[in-house]
VOGU-3710 file (C-alpha; in Angstrom, 3 decimals, decimal comma):
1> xxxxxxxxxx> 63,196/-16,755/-14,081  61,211/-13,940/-15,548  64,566/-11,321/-14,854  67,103/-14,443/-16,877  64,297/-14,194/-20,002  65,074/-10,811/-20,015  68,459/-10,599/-19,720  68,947/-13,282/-23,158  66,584/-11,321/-25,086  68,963/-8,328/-24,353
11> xxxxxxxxxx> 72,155/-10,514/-25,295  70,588/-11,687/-28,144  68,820/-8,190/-29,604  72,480/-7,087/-28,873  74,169/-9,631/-31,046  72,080/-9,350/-33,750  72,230/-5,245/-34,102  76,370/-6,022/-34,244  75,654/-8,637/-37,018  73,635/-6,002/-38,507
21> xxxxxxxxxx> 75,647/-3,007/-37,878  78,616/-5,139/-39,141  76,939/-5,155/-42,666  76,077/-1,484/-43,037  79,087/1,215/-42,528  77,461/4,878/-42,463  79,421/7,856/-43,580  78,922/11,599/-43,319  79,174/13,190/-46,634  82,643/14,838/-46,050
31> xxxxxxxxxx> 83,790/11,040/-45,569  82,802/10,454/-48,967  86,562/9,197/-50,245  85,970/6,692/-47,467  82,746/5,504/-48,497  83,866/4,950/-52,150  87,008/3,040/-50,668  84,980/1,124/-48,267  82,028/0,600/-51,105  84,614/-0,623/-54,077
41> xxxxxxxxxx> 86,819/-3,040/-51,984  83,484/-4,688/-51,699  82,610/-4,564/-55,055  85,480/-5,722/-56,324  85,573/-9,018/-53,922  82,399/-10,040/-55,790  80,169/-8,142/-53,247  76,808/-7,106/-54,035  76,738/-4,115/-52,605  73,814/-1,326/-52,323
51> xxxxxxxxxx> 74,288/2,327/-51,126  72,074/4,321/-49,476  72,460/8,274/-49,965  70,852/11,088/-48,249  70,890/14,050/-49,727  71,712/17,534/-48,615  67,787/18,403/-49,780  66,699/15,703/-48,152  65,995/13,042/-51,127  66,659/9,522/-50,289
61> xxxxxxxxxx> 68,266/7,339/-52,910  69,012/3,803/-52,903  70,896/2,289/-55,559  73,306/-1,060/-56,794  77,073/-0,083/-56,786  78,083/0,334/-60,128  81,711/1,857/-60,259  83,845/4,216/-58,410  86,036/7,065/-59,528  88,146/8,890/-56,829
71> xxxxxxxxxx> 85,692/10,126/-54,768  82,473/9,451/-57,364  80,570/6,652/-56,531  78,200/5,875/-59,748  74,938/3,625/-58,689  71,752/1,818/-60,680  69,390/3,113/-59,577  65,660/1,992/-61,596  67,875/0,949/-64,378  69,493/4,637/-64,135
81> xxxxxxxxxx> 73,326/5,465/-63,227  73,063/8,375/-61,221  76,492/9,911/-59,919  77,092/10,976/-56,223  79,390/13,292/-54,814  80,332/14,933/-51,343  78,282/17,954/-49,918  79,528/20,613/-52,054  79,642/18,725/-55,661  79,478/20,345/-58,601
91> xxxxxxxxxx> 79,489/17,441/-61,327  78,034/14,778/-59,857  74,135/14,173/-59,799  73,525/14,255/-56,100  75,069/15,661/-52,878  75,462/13,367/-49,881  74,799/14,155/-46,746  74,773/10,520/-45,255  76,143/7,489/-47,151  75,505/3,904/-45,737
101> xxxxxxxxxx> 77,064/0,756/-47,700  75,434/-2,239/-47,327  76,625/-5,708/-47,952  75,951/-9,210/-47,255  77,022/-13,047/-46,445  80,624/-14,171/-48,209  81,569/-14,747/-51,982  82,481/-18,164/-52,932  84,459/-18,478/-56,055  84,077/-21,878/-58,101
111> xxxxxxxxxx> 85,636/-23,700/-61,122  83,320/-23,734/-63,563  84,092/-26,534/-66,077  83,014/-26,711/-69,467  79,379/-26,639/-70,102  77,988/-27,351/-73,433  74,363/-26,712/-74,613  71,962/-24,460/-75,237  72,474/-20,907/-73,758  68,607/-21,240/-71,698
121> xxxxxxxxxx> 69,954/-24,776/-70,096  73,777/-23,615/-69,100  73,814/-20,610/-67,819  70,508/-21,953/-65,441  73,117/-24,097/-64,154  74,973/-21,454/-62,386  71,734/-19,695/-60,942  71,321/-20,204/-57,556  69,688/-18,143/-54,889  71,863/-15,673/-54,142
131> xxxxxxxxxx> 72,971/-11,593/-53,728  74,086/-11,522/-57,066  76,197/-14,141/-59,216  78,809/-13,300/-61,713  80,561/-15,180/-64,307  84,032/-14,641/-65,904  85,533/-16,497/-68,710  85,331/-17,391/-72,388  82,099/-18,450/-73,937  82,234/-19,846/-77,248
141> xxxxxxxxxx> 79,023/-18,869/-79,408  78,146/-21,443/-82,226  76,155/-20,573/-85,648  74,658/-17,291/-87,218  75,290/-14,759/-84,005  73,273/-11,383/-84,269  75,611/-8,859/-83,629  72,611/-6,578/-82,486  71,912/-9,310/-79,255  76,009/-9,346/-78,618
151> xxxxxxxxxx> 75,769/-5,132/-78,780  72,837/-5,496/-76,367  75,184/-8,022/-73,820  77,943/-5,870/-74,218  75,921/-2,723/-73,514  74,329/-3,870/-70,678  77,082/-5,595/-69,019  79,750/-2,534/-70,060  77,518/0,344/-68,613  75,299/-1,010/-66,221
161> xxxxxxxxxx> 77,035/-3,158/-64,226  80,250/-3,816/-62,506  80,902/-6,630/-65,323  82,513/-6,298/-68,915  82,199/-8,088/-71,969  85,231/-8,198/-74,528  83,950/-9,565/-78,656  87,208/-11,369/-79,370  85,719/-12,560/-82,626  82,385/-12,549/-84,439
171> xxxxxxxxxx> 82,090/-14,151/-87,654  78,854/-16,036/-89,753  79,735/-19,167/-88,008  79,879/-17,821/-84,660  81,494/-15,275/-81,909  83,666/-15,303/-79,182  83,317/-13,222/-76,176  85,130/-13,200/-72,893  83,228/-12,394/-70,231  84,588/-10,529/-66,735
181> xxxxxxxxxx> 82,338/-10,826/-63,527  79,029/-10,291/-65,657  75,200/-11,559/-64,202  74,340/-14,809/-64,782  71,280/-13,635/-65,678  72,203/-11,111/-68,652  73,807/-13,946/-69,933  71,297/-16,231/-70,049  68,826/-13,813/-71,362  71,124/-12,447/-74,525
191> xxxxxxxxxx> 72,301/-16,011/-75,729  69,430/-18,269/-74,561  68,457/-19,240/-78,165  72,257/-20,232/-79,118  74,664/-22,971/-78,243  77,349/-22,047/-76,042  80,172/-23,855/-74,431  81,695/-22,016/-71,616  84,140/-22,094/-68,914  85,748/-20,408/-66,296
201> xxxxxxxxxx> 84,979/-18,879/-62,733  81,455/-17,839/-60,653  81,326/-15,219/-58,058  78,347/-16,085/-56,227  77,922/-13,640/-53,534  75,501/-15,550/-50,624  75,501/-16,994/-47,314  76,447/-19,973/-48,040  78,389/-22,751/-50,340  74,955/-23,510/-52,696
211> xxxxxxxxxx> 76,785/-24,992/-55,743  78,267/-28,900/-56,437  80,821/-27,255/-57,988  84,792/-27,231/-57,403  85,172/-24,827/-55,047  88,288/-22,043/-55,001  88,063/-19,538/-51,876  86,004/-18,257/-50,163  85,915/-14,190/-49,520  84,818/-12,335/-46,148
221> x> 84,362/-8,246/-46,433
//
């Protein structure tokens, strides 16, 4: 009896490090180019994905995936973008010695019809528990829009994350913006004090289908 208990809590320690190893690759720093491949297929899938880097001084970063640029992966790291290159970089920030890429659960795409209301009450409507959750589509801004707050949005969303926001118009009356695969969150932070009526799509990176909404696929890594 005693030998069967430990032969399952073998099987079972042994399935869980090859759910675990399954969500962490590890690369040498010469396999950079690999790591950035790996790291921005992700990313672009509506993973959130995080990257640890050793250094060849032996500094430890961990960072959110940001961007990738041949063989430059760019993380956020403290609200930072640092840039990492292989062992023998000259431009980039950092020198890796060891890369891991970690990612989680799947990313389930849904319709998102139009909302109308104030910014605070809409956007909260596409919060859920989650990795991360990204929005794409138009948002419609009614009445006297500070362009300082839509600079902010833009800012933010342009340069520190994955996400971009396009102005398509911005008038006394209102604005227009168009929003690709931006937090939830920055948006309900910049236009919480304004109506809004939005549509579109949510990337909502988790482990499981958490929304009543229409739902379009559903991504593995």
């Amino acid at each position: 009896m005693e030998y069967r208990k430990v032969a399952a809590l073998i099987i079972i320690i042994g399935i869980a490090g090859f759910v675990i190893n399954g969500e962490v690759h590890h690369y040498q720093g010469g396999e950079i180019y690999e790591a950035a491949i790996k790291a921005y297929g992700l990313l672009v899938r509506g993973f959130n994905v995080t990257v640890q880097v050793e250094t060849v001084n032996g500094r430890h970063i961990t960072g959110t995936l940001l961007n990738v640029r041949g063989s430059t992966i760019s993380l956020v790291v403290n609200g930072t973008v640092l840039t990492i290159g292989g062992p023998e970089a000259t431009r980039e920030n950092l020198k890796a010695k060891l890369i891991k890429v970690e990612y989680h659960g799947k990313v389930f795409l849904y319709e998102v019809p139009p909302l109308y209301g104030k910014g605070s009450d809409v956007f909260s409507k596409l919060l859920v528990e989650s990795y991360s959750d990204r929005y794409s589509g138009n948002i419609y801004i009614d009445g006297n829009v500070s362009p300082i707050k839509i600079g902010m949005l833009k800012y933010q969303a342009d340069y520190k994350t994955y996400g971009s926001i396009t102005i398509n118009a911005i008038t006394s009356n209102g604005a227009v913006i168009t929003a690709s695969m931006v937090p939830v969150q920055y948006l309900q932070h910049y236009l919480s004090n304004y109506t809004v009526y939005a549509y579109g799509i949510l990337y909502v990176n988790s482990n499981e289908r958490n929304l009543p909404l229409k739902l379009l696929e559903v991504r593995n890594a």
